[in-house]
N, C-alpha and C positions, 0 to 999 in steps of 0.2 A: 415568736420569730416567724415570721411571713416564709412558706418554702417557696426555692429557686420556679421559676416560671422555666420550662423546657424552652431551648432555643423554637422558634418554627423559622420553616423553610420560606420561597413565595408563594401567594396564594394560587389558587387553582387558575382564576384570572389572569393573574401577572404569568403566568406558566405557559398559558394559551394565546396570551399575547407575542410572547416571544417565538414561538414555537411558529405564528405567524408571521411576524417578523422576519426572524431565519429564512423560513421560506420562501416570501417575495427575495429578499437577496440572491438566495438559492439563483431561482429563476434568471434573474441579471447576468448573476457569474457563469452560467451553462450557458444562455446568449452568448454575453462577449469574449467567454473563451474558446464557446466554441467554434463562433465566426474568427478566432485568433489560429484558432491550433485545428481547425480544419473536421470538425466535428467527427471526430473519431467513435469508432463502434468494434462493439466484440467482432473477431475474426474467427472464432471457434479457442479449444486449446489449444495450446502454443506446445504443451507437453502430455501424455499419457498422466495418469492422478500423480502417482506415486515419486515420479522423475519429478513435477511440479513442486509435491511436499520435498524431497531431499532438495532441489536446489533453494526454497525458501530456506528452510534450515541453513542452509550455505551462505547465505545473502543478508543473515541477520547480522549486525555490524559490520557489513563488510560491503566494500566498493562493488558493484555490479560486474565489472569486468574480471577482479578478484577470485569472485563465487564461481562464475560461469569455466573461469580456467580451472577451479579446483572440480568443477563438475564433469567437465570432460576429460579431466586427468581421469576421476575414477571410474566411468562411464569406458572406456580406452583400456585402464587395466584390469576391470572385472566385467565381465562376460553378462552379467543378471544379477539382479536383487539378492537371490539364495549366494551367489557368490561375495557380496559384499558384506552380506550378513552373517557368513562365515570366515569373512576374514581375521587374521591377529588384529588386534584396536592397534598395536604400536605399528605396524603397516600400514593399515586403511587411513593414521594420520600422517605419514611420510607421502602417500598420494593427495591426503588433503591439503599441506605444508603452503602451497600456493593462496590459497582462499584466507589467509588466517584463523587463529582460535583453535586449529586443528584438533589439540589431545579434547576439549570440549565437543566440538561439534562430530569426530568422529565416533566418539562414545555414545553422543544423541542421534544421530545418525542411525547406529547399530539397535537401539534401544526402540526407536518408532520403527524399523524395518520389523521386527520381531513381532512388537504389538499388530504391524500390519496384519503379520505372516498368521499370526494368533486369529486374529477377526475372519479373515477372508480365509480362513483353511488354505491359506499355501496358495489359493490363485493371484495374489496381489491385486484384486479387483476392488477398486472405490466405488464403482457406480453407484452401490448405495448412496453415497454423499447428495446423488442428485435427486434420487427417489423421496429420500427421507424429509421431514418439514428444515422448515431451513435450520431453526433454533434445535435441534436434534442434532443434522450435521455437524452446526457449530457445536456444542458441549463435548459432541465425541471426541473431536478434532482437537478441539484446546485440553481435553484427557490426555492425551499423548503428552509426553516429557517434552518440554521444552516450545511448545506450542501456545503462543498464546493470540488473542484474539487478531492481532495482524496477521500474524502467519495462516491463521483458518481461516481469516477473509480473504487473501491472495489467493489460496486453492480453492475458493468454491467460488469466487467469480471468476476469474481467471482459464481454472480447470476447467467448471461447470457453467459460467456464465451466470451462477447465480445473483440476488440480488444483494450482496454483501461487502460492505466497505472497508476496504486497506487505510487504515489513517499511518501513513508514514509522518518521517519528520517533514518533508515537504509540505503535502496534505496538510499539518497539522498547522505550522508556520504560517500558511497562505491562508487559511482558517481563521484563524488567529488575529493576523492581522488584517484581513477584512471581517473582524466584528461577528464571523459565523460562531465561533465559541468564546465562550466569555475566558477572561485571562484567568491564569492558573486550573484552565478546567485540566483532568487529569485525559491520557490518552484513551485510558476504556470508557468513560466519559463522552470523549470525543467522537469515538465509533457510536455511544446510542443517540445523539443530540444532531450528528450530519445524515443517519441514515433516517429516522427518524419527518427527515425535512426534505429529503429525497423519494421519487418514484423509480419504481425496481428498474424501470430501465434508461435514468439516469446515472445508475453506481456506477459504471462501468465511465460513462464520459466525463463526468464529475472526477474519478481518480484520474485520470490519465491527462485532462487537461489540468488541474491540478498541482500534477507532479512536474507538468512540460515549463509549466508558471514558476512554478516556485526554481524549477533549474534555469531556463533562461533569462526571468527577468524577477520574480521577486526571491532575490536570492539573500541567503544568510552571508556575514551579517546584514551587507546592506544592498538592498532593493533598486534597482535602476525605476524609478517609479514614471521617469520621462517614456519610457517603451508602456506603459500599462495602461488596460484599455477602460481599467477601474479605477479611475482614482477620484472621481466625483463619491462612489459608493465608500471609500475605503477610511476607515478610520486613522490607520497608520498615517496614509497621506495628509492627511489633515495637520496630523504631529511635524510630519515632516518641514513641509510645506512654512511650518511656524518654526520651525530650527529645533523641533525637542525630539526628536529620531532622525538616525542619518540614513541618509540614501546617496548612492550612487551617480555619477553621472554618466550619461550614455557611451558607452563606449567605444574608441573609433575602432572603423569598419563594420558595425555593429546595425545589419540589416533590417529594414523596421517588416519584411515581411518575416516568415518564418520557413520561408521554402514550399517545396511541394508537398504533397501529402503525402505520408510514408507508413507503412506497416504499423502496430502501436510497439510492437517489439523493436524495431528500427528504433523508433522513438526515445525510448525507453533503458533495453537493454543492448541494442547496435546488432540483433539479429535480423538476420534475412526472415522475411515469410514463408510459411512454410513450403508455396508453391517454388520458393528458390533455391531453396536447402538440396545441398547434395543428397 
């Protein structure tokens, strides 16, 4: 009896083919979205390290507006980190009530404030994150409870401007279906296969026109693909176009520019920049 021959993968060829491939695409969609969405760039942090990791914790399943109220609810009732981090868990989630997930997220909350507290001797300082190589950062980072490779990419680009990519559900979707990752690829996947095909100071415009896409025009379930400035690239379109995926039809009132160019948290999360912050 002849033994099973091991599955293989593709070859190192077909690997480097694609990995090519991605890339010129790459370059199209950072063109035309970023001639769409106004080619947006790092503004610095938007938050100190540590306010960035609690309100990503806050923000995992939950609506952006959500998080942000559950974050200045506890931000309003506790004075500092050591105060939150001493608070009763069933209080810290009657403040969080607002964000959903509460009795979860304020027990994960409490649990990375500690390991902070632990690392940094009590000064709550992340700077390491930026010193450190990048793949160091990241490992410590997704150590923490409930951290996983999104949430470490939000604070080290985000926080630090490093070069690391958030694949959100948007991200992921607009990926997807423009042909950037092959179908059923999984989301940790997703993060080595887009950064991968990206230069370090493309992460930053890549996610954020990205996510402006996948909210304003290629939306779940279905894509207004008449607003999209890719639809020669795009495979979805292709489906569509033949009636075997649905899309959208453009919506009335439905502006073909996008407005003026706005803060990326404006954009984003509906905050002011920080030059306008009380």
């Amino acid at each position: 009896m002849k033994p099973k021959r091991s599955r293989r993968g593709p070859s190192p060829q077909k690997l480097a083919a694609d990995r090519r491939s991605r890339r010129r695409l790459v370059e199209v969609v950072l063109d035309r979205l970023g001639e769409r969405y106004r080619q947006p760039t790092w503004a610095g942090p938007r938050l100190d390290p540590v306010s960035e990791l609690v309100l990503t914790i806050l923000s995992q399943n939950t609506a952006d507006t959500n998080s942000f109220r559950a974050f200045t609810a506890m931000r309003a009732r506790y004075e500092s980190w050591p105060a939150v981090l001493a608070a009763p868990t069933d209080e810290l989630e009657e403040v969080l009530r607002p964000g959903g997930l509460a009795p979860t997220k304020a027990r994960r909350i409490q649990t990375v404030l500690a390991e902070v507290h632990d690392a940094t001797h009590g000064s709550w300082d992340l700077s390491f994150l930026e010193e450190w190589p990048l793949e160091d950062a990241r490992a410590w980072l997704t150590e923490l409870p409930g951290i996983g490779r999104k949430t470490a990419a939000i604070l080290l680009l985000f926080g630090f401007g490093r070069p690391a990519l958030p694949v959100d559900t948007h991200v992921y979707r607009v990926a997807l279906r423009l042909g950037l990752i092959p179908a059923r690829t999984s989301l940790e996947h997703a993060h080595d296969l887009l950064e991968a095909a990206l230069q370090p100071g493309e992460m930053y415009p890549f996610h954020v026109e990205l996510i402006r896409h996948g909210r304003d025009t290629c939306r779940a379930p279905r894509p207004i693909c008449a607003l999209c400035p890719l639809p020669d690239v795009c495979p979805y379109y292709d489906l569509a176009r033949r009636g075997k995926a649905p899309m959208a039809p453009i919506p009335r009132g439905s502006p073909a520019d996008p407005g003026a160019p706005r803060y990326h948290d404006e954009l984003i999360h509906g905050w002011a920049p920080p030059e306008r912050r009380p």
